[in-house]
N, C-alpha and C positions, 0 to 999 in steps of 0.2 A: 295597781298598775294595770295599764288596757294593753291588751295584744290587738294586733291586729294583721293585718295580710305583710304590711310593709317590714315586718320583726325583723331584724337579720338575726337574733338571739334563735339558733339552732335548735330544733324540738326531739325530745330525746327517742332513742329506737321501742319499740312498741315489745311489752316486755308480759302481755297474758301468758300463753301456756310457757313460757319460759322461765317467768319467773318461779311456776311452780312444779317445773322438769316433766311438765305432761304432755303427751305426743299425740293428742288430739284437740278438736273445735268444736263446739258443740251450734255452731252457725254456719251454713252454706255459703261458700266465700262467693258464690253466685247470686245464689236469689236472697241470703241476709236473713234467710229463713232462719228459726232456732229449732233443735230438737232434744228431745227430754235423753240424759245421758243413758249408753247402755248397760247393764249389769255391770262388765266390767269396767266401765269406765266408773262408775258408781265406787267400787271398789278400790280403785285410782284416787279416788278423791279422798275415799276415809282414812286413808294410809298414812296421808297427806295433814289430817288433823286428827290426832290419835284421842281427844276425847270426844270425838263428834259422834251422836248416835241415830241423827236424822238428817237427810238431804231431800227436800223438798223443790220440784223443779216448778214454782211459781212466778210465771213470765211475768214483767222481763225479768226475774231476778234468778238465780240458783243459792236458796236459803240454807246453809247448814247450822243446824242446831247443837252445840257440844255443854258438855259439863262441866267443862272452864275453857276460858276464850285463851287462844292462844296472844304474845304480846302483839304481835304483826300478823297481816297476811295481805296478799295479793287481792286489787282494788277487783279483780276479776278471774273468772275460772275458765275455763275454755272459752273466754271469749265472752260471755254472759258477767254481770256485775254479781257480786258476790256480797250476801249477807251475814253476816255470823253471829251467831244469836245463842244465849243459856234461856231464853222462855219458847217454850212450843208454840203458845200463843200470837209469837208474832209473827209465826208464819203466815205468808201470803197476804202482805201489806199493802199491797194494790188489788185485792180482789173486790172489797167493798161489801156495800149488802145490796140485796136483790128490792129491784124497783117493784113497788105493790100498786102500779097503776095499769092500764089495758095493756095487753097482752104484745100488741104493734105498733108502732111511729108509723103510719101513712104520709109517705113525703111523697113529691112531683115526682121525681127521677129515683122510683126504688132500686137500690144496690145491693147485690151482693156481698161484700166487702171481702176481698181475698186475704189468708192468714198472712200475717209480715207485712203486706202490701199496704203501706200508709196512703192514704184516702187524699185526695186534692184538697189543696186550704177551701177552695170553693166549694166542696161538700160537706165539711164539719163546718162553715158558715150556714151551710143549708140545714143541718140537722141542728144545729145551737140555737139558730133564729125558729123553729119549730116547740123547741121547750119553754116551760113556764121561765118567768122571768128571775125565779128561783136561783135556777141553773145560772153559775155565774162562768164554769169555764168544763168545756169536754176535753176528753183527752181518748187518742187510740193508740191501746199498748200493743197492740200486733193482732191480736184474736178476740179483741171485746170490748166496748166503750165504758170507759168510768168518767160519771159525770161530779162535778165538782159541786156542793149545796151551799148558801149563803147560812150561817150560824140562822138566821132570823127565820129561813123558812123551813130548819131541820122539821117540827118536828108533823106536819100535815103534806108537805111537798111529796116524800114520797109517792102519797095515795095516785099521786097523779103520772107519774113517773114512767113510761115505757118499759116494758118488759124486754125484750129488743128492740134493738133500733139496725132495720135492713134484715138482715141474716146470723145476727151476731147478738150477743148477750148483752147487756146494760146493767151496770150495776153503781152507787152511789157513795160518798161519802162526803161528813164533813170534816172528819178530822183530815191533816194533809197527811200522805202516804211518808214517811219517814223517809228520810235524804231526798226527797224528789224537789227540786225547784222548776217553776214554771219561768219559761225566759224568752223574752222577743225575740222573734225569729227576724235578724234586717232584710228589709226589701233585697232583693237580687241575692239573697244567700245561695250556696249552692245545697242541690239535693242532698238529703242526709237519710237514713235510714236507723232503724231501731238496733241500739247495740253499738250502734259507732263507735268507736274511740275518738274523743276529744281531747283537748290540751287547754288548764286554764295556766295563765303564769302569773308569779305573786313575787312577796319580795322574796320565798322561801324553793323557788322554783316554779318546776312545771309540779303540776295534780292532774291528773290522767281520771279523768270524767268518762260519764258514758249517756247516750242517747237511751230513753226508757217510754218515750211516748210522744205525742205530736200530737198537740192539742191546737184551741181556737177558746180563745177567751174576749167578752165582750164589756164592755167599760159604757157607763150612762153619759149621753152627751148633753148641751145646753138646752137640747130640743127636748119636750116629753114626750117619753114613748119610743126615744130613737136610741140607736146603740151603735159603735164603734167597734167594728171586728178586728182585732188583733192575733195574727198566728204565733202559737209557742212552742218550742220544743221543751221538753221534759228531760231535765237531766241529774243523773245520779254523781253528785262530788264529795269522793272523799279520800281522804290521804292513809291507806293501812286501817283502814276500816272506822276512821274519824273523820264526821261531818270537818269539812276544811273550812274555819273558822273565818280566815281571810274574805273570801267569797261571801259568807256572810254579811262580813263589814265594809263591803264597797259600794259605792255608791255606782262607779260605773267598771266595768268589765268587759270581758271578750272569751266567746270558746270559739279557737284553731282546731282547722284538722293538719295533717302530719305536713300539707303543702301551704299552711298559714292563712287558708280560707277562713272567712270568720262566720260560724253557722247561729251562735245568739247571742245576745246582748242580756245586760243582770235588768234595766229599768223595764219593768211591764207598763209604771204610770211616772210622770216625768218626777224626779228627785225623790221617790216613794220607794225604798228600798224593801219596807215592810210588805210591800202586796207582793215579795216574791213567796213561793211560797216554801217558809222556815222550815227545816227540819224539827221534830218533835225528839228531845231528848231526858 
């Protein structure tokens, strides 16, 4: 089923720290910034899932690791999406590995790139049309670029790879970050920021998604040599801590926000549902 701006189907009240009776955000309702929770907010949270024995604050995500998963729990924690996980290992699933090529991207217009501060679609064009042709999509999760690798050029591409790119870290993968789907952002969207809350709706309701990155992925056209720059946002869906399957299986969709603006679309490449990109389970 497509949402869209026109929905009269009502979107439900915004239910983070509510749903898990916590009295604080771990994101500036201002600047959309995130910060790593305090001691006792820490404390707050383990209360909350009595076999969890690590919380790891790996942007965008807040990953707790326990000894048995509880049945349910809230799509997010103060505000930040929420992982929950029995392997240490999967902590920090958007971190990647470290680029083992020169040290700097020398672009035209060097940036600083501010924390949270998502970059202009025209500047992750500018820094994606700079990498090898490898690089099939980037993405900025608030504080450091992960670039996306084509299966074909895993395993020499790295060499070449930028170690930063501006003032920020770069880091790579080929495997896709678990729950992350990559999704066209349509022309005239409104601004959206990292962490958003979104709304997809299905036949089984609304799924309360989350903004995790804002990317620029580039598609080969009939010209050689030339490429097609499409902006995406990165988003985290799932229903109680379950890839939402629905989403999955649609061919076309819609994420609202709470005023029924529509910030992406599920098609990256026209009736290609497979190029979004699948959760690994």
């Amino acid at each position: 089923m497509q949402t869209s701006s026109s929905s009269t189907t009502p979107l439900p009240e915004p239910t983070n720290e509510q749903t898990m009776k916590l009295s604080f955000s771990l994101i500036d309702p201002e600047s959309h910034s995130m910060h790593q929770p305090t001691e006792e907010q820490y404390q707050a949270i383990y209360k909350q899932f009595p076999t969890s024995f690590m919380i790891n604050f790996s942007p965008p995500y807040l990953t707790i690791v326990c000894e048995t998963l509880p049945a349910t729990h809230p799509p997010s924690i103060g505000g930040l999406p929420c992982l929950l996980t029995t392997n240490q290992a999967s902590v920090g699933d958007y971190i990647g590995q470290r680029c083992l090529g020169p040290a700097h991207l020398q672009m035209q217009n060097e940036k600083e790139y501010q924390l949270w501060v998502v970059p202009p679609f025209s500047e992750r064009v500018e820094v994606l049309s700079q990498l090898p042709a490898g690089v099939s999509e980037i993405a900025w999760i608030g504080y450091r670029w992960l670039l996306i690798l084509d299966s074909s050029s895993a395993e020499e591409l790295p060499k070449e790879l930028p170690q930063t790119i501006g003032t920020r870290l770069c880091t790579y993968t080929i495997e896709k970050p678990p729950y992350a789907y990559s999704l066209r952002k349509p022309v005239g969207a409104p601004e959206s920021y990292l962490c958003q809350r979104l709304y997809h709706e299905s036949d089984v309701g609304f799924t309360e998604c989350y903004i995790t990155g804002h990317g620029c992925r580039r598609i080969p056209t009939n010209v050689a040599g030339e490429w097609e720059y499409v902006e995406t946002i990165w988003v985290d869906i799932r229903r109680d801590g379950i890839v939402d399957g629905v989403v999955e299986g649609c061919l076309s969709t819609a994420l609202v926000d709470e005023h029924g603006n529509q910030h992406a679309s599920v098609s990256i490449l026209p009736s290609n549902v497979s190029e979004m990109f699948a959760p690994s389970v």
